[in-house]
mmCIF file of the C-alpha atoms, coordinates in Angstrom:
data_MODEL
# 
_entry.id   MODEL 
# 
loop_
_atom_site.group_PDB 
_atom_site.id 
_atom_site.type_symbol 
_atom_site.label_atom_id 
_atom_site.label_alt_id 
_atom_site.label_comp_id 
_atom_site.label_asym_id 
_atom_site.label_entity_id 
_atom_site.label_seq_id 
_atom_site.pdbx_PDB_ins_code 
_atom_site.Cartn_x 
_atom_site.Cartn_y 
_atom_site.Cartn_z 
_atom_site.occupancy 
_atom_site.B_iso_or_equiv 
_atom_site.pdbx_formal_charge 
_atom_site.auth_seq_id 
_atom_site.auth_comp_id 
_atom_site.auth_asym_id 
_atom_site.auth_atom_id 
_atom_site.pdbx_PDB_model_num 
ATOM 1  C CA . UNK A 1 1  ? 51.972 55.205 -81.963 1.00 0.00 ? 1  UNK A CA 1 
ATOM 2  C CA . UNK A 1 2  ? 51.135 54.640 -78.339 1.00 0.00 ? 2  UNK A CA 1 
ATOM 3  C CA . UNK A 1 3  ? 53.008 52.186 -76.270 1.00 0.00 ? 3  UNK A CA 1 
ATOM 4  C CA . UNK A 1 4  ? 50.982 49.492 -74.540 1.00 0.00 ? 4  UNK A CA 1 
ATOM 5  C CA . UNK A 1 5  ? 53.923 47.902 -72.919 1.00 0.00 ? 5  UNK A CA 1 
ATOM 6  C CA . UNK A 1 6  ? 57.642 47.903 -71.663 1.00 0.00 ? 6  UNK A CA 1 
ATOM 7  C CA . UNK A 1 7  ? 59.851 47.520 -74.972 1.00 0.00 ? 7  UNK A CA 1 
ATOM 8  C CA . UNK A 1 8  ? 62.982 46.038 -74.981 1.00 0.00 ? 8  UNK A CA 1 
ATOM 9  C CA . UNK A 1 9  ? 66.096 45.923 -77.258 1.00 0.00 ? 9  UNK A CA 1 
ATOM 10 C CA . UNK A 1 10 ? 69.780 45.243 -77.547 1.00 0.00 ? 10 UNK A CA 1 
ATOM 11 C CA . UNK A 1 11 ? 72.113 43.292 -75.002 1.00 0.00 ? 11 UNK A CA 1 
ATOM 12 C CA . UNK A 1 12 ? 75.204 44.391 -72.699 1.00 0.00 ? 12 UNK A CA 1 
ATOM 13 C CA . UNK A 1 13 ? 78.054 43.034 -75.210 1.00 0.00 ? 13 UNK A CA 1 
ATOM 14 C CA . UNK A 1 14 ? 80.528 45.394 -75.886 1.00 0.00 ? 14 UNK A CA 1 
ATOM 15 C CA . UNK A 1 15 ? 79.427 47.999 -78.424 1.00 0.00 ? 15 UNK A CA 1 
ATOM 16 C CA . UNK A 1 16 ? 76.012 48.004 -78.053 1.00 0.00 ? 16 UNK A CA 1 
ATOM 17 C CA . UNK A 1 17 ? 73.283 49.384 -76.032 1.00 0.00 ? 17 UNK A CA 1 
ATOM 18 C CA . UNK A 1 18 ? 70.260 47.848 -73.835 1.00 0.00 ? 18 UNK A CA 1 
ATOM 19 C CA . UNK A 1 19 ? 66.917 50.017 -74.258 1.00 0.00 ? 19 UNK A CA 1 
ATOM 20 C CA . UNK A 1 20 ? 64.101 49.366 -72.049 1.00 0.00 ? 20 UNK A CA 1 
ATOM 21 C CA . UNK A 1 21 ? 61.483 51.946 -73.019 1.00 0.00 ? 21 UNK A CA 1 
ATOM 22 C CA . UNK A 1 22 ? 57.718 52.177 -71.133 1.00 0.00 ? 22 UNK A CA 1 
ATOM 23 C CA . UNK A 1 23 ? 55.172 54.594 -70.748 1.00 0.00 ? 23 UNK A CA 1 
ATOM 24 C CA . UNK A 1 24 ? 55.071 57.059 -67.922 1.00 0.00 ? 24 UNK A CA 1 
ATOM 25 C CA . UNK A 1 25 ? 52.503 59.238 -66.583 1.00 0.00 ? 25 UNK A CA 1 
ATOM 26 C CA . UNK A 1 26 ? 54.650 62.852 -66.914 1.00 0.00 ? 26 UNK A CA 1 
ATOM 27 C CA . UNK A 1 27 ? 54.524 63.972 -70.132 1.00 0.00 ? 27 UNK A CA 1 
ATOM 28 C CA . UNK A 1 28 ? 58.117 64.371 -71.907 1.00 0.00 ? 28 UNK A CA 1 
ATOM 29 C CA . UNK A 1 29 ? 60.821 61.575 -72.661 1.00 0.00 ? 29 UNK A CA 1 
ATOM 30 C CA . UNK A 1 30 ? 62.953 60.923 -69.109 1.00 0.00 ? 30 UNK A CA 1 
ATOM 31 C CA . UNK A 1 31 ? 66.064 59.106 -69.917 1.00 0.00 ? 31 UNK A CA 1 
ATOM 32 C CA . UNK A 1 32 ? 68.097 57.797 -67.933 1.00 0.00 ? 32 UNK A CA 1 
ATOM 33 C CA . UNK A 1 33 ? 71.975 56.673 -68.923 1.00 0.00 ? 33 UNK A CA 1 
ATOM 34 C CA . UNK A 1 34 ? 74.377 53.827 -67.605 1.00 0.00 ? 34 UNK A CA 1 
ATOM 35 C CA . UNK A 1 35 ? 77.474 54.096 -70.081 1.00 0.00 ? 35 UNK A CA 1 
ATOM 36 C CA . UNK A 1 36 ? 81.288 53.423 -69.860 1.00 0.00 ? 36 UNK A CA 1 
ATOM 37 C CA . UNK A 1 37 ? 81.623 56.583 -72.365 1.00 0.00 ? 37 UNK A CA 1 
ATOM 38 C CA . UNK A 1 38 ? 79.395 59.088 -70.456 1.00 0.00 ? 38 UNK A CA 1 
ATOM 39 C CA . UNK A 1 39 ? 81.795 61.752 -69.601 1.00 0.00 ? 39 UNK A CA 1 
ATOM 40 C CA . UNK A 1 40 ? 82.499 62.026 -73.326 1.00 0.00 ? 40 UNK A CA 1 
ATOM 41 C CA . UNK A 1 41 ? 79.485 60.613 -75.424 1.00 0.00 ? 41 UNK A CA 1 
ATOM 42 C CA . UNK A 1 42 ? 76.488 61.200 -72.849 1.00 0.00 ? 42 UNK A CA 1 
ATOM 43 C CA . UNK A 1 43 ? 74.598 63.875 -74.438 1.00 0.00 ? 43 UNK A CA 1 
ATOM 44 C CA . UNK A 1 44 ? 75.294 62.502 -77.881 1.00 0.00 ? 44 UNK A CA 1 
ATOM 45 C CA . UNK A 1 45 ? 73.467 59.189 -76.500 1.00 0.00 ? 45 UNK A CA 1 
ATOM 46 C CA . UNK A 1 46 ? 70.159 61.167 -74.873 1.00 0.00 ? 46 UNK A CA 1 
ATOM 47 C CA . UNK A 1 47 ? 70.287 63.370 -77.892 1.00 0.00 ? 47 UNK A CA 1 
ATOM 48 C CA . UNK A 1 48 ? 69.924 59.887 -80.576 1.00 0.00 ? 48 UNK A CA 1 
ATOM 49 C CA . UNK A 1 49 ? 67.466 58.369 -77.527 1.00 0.00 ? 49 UNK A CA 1 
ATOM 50 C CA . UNK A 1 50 ? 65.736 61.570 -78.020 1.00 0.00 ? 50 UNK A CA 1 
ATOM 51 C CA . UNK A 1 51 ? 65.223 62.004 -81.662 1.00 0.00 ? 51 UNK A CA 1 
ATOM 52 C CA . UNK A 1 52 ? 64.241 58.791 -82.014 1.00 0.00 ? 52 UNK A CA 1 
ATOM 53 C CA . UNK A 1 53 ? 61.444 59.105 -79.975 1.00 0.00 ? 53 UNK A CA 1 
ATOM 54 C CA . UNK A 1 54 ? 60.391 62.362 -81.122 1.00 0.00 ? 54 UNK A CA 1 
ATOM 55 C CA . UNK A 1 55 ? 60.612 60.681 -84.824 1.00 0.00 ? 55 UNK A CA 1 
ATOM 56 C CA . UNK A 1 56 ? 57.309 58.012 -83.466 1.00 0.00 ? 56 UNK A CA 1 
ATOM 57 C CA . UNK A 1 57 ? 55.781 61.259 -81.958 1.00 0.00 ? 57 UNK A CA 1 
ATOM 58 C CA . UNK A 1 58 ? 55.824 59.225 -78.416 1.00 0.00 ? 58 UNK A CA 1 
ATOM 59 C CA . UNK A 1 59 ? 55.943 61.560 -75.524 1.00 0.00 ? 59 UNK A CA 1 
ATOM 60 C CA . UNK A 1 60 ? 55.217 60.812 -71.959 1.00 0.00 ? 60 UNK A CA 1 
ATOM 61 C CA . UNK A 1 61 ? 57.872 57.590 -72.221 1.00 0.00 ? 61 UNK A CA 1 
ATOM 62 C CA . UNK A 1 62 ? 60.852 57.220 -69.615 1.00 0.00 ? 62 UNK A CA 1 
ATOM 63 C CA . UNK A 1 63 ? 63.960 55.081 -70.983 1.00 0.00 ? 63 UNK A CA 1 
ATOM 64 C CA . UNK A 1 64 ? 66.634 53.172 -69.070 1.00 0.00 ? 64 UNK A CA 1 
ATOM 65 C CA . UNK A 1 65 ? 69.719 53.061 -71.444 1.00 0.00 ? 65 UNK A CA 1 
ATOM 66 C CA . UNK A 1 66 ? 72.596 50.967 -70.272 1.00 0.00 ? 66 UNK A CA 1 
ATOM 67 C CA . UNK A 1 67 ? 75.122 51.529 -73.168 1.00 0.00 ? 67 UNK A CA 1 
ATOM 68 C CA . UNK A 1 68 ? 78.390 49.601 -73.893 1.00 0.00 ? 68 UNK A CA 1 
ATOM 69 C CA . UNK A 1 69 ? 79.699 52.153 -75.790 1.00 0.00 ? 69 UNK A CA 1 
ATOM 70 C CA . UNK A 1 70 ? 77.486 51.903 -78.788 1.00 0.00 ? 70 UNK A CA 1 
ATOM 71 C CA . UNK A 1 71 ? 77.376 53.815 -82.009 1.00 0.00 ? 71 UNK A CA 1 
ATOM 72 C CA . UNK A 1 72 ? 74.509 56.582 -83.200 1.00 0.00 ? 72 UNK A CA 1 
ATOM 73 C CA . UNK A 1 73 ? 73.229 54.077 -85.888 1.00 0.00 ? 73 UNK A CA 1 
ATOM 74 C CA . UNK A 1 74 ? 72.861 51.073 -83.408 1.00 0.00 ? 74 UNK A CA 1 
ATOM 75 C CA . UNK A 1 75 ? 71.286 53.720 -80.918 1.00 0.00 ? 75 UNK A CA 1 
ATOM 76 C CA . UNK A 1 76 ? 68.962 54.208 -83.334 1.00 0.00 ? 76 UNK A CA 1 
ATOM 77 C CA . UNK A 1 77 ? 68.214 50.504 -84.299 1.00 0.00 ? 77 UNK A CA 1 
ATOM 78 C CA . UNK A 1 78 ? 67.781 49.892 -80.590 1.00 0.00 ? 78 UNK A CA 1 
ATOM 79 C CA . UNK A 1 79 ? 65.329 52.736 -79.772 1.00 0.00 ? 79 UNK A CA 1 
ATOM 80 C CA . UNK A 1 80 ? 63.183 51.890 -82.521 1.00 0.00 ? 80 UNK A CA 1 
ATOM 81 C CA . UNK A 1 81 ? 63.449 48.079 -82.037 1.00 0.00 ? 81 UNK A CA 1 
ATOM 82 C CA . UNK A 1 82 ? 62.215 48.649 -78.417 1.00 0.00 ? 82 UNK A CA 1 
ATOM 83 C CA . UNK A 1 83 ? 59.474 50.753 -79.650 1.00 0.00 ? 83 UNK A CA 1 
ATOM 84 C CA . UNK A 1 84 ? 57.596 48.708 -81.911 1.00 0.00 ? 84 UNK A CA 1 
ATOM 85 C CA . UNK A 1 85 ? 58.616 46.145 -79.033 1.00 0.00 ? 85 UNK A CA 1 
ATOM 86 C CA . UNK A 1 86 ? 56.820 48.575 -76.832 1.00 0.00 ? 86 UNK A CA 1 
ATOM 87 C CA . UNK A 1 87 ? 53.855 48.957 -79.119 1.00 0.00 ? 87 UNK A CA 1 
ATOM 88 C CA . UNK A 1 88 ? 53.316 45.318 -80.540 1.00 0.00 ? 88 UNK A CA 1 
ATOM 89 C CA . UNK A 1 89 ? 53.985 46.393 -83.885 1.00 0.00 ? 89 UNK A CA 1 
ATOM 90 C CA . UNK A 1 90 ? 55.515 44.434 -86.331 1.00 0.00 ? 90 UNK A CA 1 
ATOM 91 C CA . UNK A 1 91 ? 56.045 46.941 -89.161 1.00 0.00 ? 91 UNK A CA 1 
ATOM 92 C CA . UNK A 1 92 ? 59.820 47.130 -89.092 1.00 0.00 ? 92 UNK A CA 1 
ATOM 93 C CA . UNK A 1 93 ? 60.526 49.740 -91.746 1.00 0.00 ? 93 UNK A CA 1 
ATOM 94 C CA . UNK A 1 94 ? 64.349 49.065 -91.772 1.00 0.00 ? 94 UNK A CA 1 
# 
Protein backbone atom coordinates (compact mmCIF):
# COMPACT_ATOMS: atom_id res chain seq x y z
CA UNK A 1 0.00 0.00 0.00
CA UNK A 2 1.29 3.50 -0.50
CA UNK A 3 -0.37 6.43 1.08
CA UNK A 4 -1.49 9.22 -1.22
CA UNK A 5 -2.84 11.34 1.51
CA UNK A 6 -3.16 12.40 5.28
CA UNK A 7 -5.45 9.59 6.95
CA UNK A 8 -7.47 10.20 9.70
CA UNK A 9 -9.29 8.18 12.44
CA UNK A 10 -10.86 8.17 15.85
CA UNK A 11 -11.99 11.28 18.03
CA UNK A 12 -10.74 12.79 21.53
CA UNK A 13 -13.68 11.12 23.73
CA UNK A 14 -12.50 9.41 26.53
CA UNK A 15 -11.09 5.98 25.68
CA UNK A 16 -10.13 6.37 22.40
CA UNK A 17 -7.42 7.59 20.26
CA UNK A 18 -7.09 10.29 17.28
CA UNK A 19 -4.61 8.98 14.41
CA UNK A 20 -3.56 11.29 11.81
CA UNK A 21 -1.13 9.30 9.66
CA UNK A 22 0.77 10.93 6.27
CA UNK A 23 3.63 10.22 4.32
CA UNK A 24 7.03 11.63 5.06
CA UNK A 25 10.11 11.87 3.16
CA UNK A 26 12.60 9.91 5.93
CA UNK A 27 12.20 6.53 5.65
CA UNK A 28 10.93 4.72 9.01
CA UNK A 29 7.55 5.27 10.99
CA UNK A 30 8.04 8.69 13.35
CA UNK A 31 5.38 8.75 15.92
CA UNK A 32 4.64 11.08 17.87
CA UNK A 33 2.33 10.64 21.30
CA UNK A 34 -0.13 13.07 23.22
CA UNK A 35 -1.70 10.69 25.99
CA UNK A 36 -3.07 11.13 29.59
CA UNK A 37 -1.50 7.46 30.25
CA UNK A 38 2.03 8.07 28.82
CA UNK A 39 4.16 7.58 31.79
CA UNK A 40 2.61 4.13 32.08
CA UNK A 41 1.16 2.94 28.62
CA UNK A 42 3.50 5.02 26.13
CA UNK A 43 5.56 2.42 24.64
CA UNK A 44 2.70 -0.03 24.63
CA UNK A 45 0.85 2.73 22.35
CA UNK A 46 4.05 3.33 19.72
CA UNK A 47 4.62 -0.36 19.93
CA UNK A 48 0.50 -1.17 18.56
CA UNK A 49 1.09 2.28 16.23
CA UNK A 50 4.05 0.41 15.13
CA UNK A 51 2.96 -3.02 14.28
CA UNK A 52 0.24 -1.86 12.64
CA UNK A 53 2.06 -0.14 10.23
CA UNK A 54 4.63 -2.63 9.72
CA UNK A 55 1.50 -5.17 9.16
CA UNK A 56 0.54 -2.70 5.57
CA UNK A 57 4.38 -2.80 4.92
CA UNK A 58 4.15 1.28 4.97
CA UNK A 59 7.41 2.80 5.90
CA UNK A 60 8.49 6.33 5.47
CA UNK A 61 4.96 7.51 7.38
CA UNK A 62 5.09 9.95 10.51
CA UNK A 63 1.91 9.65 12.94
CA UNK A 64 0.46 12.18 15.39
CA UNK A 65 -1.39 10.07 18.08
CA UNK A 66 -3.36 12.02 20.60
CA UNK A 67 -4.73 9.14 22.82
CA UNK A 68 -7.48 9.32 25.53
CA UNK A 69 -6.40 6.45 27.09
CA UNK A 70 -7.41 3.92 24.53
CA UNK A 71 -7.13 0.19 24.42
CA UNK A 72 -4.58 -2.08 22.05
CA UNK A 73 -7.64 -3.32 19.98
CA UNK A 74 -9.08 0.25 19.32
CA UNK A 75 -5.32 1.30 18.61
CA UNK A 76 -5.41 -1.04 16.16
CA UNK A 77 -8.88 -0.21 14.58
CA UNK A 78 -7.69 3.38 14.47
CA UNK A 79 -4.29 2.86 12.76
CA UNK A 80 -5.73 0.83 10.17
CA UNK A 81 -8.89 2.98 9.72
CA UNK A 82 -6.53 5.97 9.07
CA UNK A 83 -4.60 3.96 6.68
CA UNK A 84 -6.93 2.90 4.17
CA UNK A 85 -8.13 6.61 5.00
CA UNK A 86 -4.64 7.50 4.00
CA UNK A 87 -4.62 5.34 0.92
CA UNK A 88 -8.28 5.73 -0.50
CA UNK A 89 -8.96 2.25 -0.04
CA UNK A 90 -12.09 0.93 0.77
CA UNK A 91 -11.27 -2.74 1.45
CA UNK A 92 -11.96 -2.82 5.17
CA UNK A 93 -11.01 -6.38 6.06
CA UNK A 94 -12.50 -6.16 9.64
Amino acid sequence: MELLGTGLAGTLESGDILIEIKSSAESGIAITLESIVANQFGQQIKKVIRETIQAYGLDGVTVHAVDKGSLDCTIRARVTTAILRGCQSDDYRW
